[in-house]
Structures are given as C-alpha cells and as structure tokens.
N, C-alpha and C positions, 0 to 999 in steps of 0.2 A: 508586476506590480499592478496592484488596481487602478481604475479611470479615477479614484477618489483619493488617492495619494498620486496621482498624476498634473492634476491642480493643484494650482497657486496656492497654499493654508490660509485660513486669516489668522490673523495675529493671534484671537483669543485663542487658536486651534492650536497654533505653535504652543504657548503659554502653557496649556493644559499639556499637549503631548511631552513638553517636559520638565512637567510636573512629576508624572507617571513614568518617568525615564529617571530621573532622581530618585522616586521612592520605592524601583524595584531594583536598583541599583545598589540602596541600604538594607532593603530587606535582604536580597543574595547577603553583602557583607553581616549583616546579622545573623543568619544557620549557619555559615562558615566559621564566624567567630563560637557561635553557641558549640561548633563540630568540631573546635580544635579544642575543648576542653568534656567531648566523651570519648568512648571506644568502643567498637562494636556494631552494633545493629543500628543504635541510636546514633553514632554520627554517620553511620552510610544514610540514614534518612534525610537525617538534614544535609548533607551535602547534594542529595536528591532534589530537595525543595531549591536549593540555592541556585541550583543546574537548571531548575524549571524558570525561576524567576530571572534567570539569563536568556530563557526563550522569547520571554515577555520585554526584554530591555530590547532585544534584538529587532519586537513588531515596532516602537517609537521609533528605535532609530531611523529602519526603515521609511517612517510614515515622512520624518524626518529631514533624512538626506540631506543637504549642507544648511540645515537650519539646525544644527543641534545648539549650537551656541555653546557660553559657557555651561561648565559643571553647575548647580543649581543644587539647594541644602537641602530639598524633600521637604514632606510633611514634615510639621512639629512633632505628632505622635512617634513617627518614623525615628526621626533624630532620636526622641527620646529612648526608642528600643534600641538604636541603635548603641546610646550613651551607655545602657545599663549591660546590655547584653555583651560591651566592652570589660566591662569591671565585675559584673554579677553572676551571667550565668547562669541563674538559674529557673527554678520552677516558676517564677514570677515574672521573667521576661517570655517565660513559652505561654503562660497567660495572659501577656499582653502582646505577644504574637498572636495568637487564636483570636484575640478580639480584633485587630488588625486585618485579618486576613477576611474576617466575617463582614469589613465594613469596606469590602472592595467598591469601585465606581462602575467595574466593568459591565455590570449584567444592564447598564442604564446608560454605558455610553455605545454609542455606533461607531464608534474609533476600535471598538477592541472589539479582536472577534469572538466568535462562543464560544473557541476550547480556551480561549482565556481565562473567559467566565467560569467556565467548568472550575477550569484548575483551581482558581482562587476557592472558591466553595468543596474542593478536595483536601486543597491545604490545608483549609480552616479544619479539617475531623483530622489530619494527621498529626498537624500539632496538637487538637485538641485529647490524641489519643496517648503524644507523649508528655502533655502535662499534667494528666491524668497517673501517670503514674510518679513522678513527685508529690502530686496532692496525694495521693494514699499513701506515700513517705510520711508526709507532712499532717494526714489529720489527726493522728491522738493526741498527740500534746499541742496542736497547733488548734484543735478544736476547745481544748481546756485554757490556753493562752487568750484565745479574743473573746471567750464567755466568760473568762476570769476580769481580763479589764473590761469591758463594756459592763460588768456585774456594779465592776468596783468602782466606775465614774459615775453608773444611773444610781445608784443605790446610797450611796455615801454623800452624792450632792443633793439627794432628795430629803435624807437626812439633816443634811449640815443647813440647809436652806428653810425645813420645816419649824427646826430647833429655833433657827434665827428668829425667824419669821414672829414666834411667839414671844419675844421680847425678851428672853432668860440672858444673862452677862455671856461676853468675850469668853470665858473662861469657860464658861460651860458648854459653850458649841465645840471649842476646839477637842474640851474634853472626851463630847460626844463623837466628833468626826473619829476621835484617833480608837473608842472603842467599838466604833463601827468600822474603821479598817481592819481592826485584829479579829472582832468576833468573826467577820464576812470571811473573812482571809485562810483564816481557821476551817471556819464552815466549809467554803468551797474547795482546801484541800481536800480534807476528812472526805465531803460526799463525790469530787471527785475522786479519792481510790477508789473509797467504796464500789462506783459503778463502774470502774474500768477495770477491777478485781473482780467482778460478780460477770461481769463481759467476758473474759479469756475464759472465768470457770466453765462458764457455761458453752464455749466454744472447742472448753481441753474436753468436755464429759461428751461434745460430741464425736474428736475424735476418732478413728480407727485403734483398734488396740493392736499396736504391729505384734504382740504376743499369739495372736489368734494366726498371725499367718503362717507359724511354723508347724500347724495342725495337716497342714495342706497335703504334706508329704502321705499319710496317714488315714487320708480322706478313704472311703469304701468308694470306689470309681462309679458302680452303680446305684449306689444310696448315700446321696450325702445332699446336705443342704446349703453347698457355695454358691448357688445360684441364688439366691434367695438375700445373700448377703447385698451381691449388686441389683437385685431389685428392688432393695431396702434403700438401697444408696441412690436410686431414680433413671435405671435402666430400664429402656423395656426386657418383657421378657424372654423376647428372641437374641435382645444381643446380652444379656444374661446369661441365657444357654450356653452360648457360644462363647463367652469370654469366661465362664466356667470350666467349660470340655476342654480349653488350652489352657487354663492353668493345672488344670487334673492333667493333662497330656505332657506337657514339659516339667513340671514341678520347679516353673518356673519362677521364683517369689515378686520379682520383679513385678511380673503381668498383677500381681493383685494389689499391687498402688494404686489405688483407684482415683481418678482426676479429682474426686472432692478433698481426698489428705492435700493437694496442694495447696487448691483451695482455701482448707480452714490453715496452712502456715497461712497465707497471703493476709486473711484475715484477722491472724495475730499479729501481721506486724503493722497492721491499719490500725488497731486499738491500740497499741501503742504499751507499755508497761502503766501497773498503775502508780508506782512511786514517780516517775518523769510527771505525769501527769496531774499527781498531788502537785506537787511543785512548781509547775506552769501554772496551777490554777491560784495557788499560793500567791505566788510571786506578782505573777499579772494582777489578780485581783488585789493586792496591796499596792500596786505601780500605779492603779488607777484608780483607788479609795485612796489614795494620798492629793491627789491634784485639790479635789475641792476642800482641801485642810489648810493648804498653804499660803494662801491671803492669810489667816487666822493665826500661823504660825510664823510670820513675817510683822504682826503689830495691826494686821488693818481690822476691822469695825465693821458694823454696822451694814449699811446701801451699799457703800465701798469692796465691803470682801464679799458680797454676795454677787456683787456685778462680777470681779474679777473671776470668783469663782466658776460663773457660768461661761465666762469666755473661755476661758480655758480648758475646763469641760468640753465646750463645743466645738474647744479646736481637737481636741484629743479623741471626741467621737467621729470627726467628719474623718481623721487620720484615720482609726482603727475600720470605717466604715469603708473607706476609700481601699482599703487594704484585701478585706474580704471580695471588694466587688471586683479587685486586681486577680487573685487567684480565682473565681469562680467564672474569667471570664466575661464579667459583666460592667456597667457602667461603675466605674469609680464614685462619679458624681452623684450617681443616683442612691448607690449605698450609702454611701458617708452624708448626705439628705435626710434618708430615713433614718439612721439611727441618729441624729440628730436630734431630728421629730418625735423618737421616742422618749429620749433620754432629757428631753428640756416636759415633755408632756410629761414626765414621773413627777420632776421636779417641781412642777406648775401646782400640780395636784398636790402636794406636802405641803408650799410654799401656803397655800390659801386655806390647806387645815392647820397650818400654824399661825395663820391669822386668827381663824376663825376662835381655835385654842385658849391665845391669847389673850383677843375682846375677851370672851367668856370667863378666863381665870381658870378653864380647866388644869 
C-alpha cells in the first residue's frame, strides 16, 4: 500500500472515498441488473463493466481500511440509474449510463489512479456503443414521435395564443386550436409517409439484386466484369480482384454478399416503416396540439387560459426536451431549456401579431 494511504485520512477524504465506494457499488449493480435481462454478446459486456467497476470498489476499500463505515446511498444520479435500470432496462438507462460514466471525478481526483481514469473514459464509448444500437431500434418512429409533439405544442400554442390575443370570442379560439390539431396532425402524418416511403424506396433501388448472383456460375473465367461490381460497391481494386477470382473459383454465392447488402438491411430497419411512422407523427402531434386547447375546453377565458396554457406547454416541452437530451447522451436540463426557449419564442411572436391584428381591425 502506498505512503498516502498509510496516513491517518482527514475526514473530508474518508467522506469523498466513500462516496466513490457507494457509487461504484451501484453502478456494478446497474450492468448486472441491465445483464440479467439480455443474452449474448450484450450481457457478457456488461457483466465485463460490472467486474471492472468491482476493481474500482476494491481501490476505496483499500484506501479505506477500517474506515469503511456504514453502506452510504451514492449519488442521486447513481440511485436514479440505479431506480430505472431496476424496472426499465432499457435504451434510456444505457443513456443515462454513457452520461454517468462521461462525468467521472477520477481524471481530477489524486485518490484514484490513471487506469481508473482510463477505464471510466473506456466505459463511457462501451456503453456508448451499446446504446447506440437501441437508438437505431428506436429512431424511425421515435424521430417522428418527439417532431410530431414538439410540432403539435410550438405550433397549436402559437396559434391558440395569436388567435387570443386578437380579441375574437372563447369559441373561436377553441374552434381554432381544435382545427389546428386535425389539420397539423393530418399534415404531419401524410408528410411523414411520404418521406419515410420515399426513404426505404430509394434505399430498396440501391440494393443488390440477389437475381444477378446466380449469373456467377456462368461467368467466362477470363472475361467477365465481377470485379467491377465490387468496385462499384467501394473496394479497391486489388481486393476486387481478388474477392472476384474466389468467387469465380469456388462459385461460392455466399462470397458475393457484399458487407454493404447488410448494411442497407441495418438501414431499413433505422427508417423505420412508413405507416409506424405516419402514426407516431399523427398520434404525437395531436397529444401535443391538444395540451394548449384545454384551458379552452374546460370553460377558462381570456389571461386565464392563455397563462395555463403556456404552463403547461412549458412543462410538456422541458419533458419532451429532457427526453431527447436522455437518449442523446446529453444534459436533460439543457435540452428541455432550449426547446423551451423555442417554443414560448414561437409563441411570443404570434402573441404580439395578434395584438398588433387586433389594434388594427385586420
């Protein structure tokens, strides 16, 4: 043991060391729990992570030694991965692990050594790499889901608010809001197929035609143009040659699955269908072109329903913002901020030409 765990700690030094003893204690039970519900590749990983973050429990104890005192709850964040990752499971607790693991103390404290350091900045691309593959589960309809509500909150309260704002009766706002949910709602299905239909087309016409590989057999050994197919497909053209002259050699069909057909599957199932997606965008954007209708359709008026409407608005953007910043990795707070910021600035903007409207008589 070193000369610096050989002295006495001070207090604040115990305090932090198990801190750090607590919160790598929850993290282990967090891969564990997330690895008793995959199979495969994916929970030999994370019980990997878990096994590491038992090496990390092992330097506090260490540093330690009959100071461990009692068990201690961890961070809040911690607890909280720890909460979800009990009941959920999923792509959104490996999201808020990647952010976790990115916001270690190690590389700034001199209590923990460099391969500590290391690891944490290791673990953070490993999880980062298996929750990368839920978000590409997750983005066709999950990208048409939070552009459809965030459409149907900024869009329907800038509406319901400009309308107000102009002085026209109860009735006619509400009437407004409820044809700007259906037209919106409509709209953003319709043009969501459309471009998640015109997405796979243009992905099926790139394709391989598996009809061309049974030409193979058939090929003239000395004049034929299979190479040229995988140098179309962004081989060079030595290993072209060569992964040519063996599929000409074995007539092997296999060999001429070229890594891009995978590829473009992986890529169909990222876009997602485009009927899921009408529907998500449907659905979402009427779940969120409804919130600023409902003062209106509950009896309120006036200042009254325009205030409630924007709270509620604002709490429904920081949620959907919060949500995004959860899977991407990134600050909750700081997403669910911004689209805040955008969606009350639409607002602001209608609000004051339906003043301006109004005065006027337009």
């Amino acid at each position: 043991m070193s000369s610096e765990a050989q002295r006495t700690p001070r207090a604040s030094e115990i305090r932090r060391w198990r801190g750090y003893l607590a919160d790598e204690q929850l993290e282990a039970a967090v891969y564990r729990d997330l690895a008793s519900r995959r199979t495969g590749e994916e929970r030999e990983i994370l019980l990997a992570l878990a096994e590491a973050e038992a090496r990390h429990e092992a330097h506090w104890r260490a540093l330690l030694g009959d100071q461990i005192g009692p068990t201690r709850r961890g961070a809040l964040r911690t607890r909280v991965l720890g909460f979800l990752a009990r009941r959920f499971g999923s792509v959104f607790v490996l999201a808020l692990a990647q952010r976790a693991e990115s916001r270690s103390p190690y590389d700034t404290d001199s209590d923990a050594t460099a391969a500590m350091a290391a690891d944490e900045r290791i673990h953070e691309e490993v999880v980062r790499g298996l929750a990368t593959r839920g978000r590409m589960r997750l983005s066709g309809t999950f990208r048409a889901a939070v552009f459809g509500a965030n459409d149907g909150l900024v869009s329907n309260l800038a509406l319901v608010i400009g309308i107000s704002a102009s002085g026209v009766g109860n009735n006619v706002v509400l009437l407004t809001g409820i044809a700007g949910l259906l037209a919106g709602a409509l709209s953003m299905g319709a043009g969501e197929y459309v471009s998640v239909r015109s997405q796979r087309e243009l992905l099926e016409s790139s394709t391989p035609d598996p009809g061309a590989r049974t030409a193979v057999a058939d090929l003239d050994v000395d004049a034929n143009e299979l190479a040229l197919v995988y140098r179309a497909r962004g081989m060079s053209e030595a290993d072209a040659d060569a992964h040519a002259a063996e599929v000409l050699q074995t007539h092997d069909l296999a060999l001429t699955a070229d890594p891009a057909v995978h590829a473009e599957s992986d890529e169909h199932e990222a876009v997602g269908t485009g009927m899921s997606a009408a529907l998500s965008s449907f659905c979402f954007f009427a779940s969120g072109a409804i919130i600023p209708v409902l003062p209106y359709l509950f009896g309120l008026s006036g200042l009254a329903a325009l205030v409630v409407a924007a709270v509620l608005v604002g709490l429904a953007l920081l949620g959907t913002g919060a949500v995004v910043g959860i899977l991407s990795g990134a600050s909750p707070l700081k997403r669910g901020l911004r689209q805040l910021a955008i969606g009350y600035g639409a607002a602001l903007v209608t609000y004051l030409l339906g003043l301006l409207f109004g005065t006027t008589g337009l």
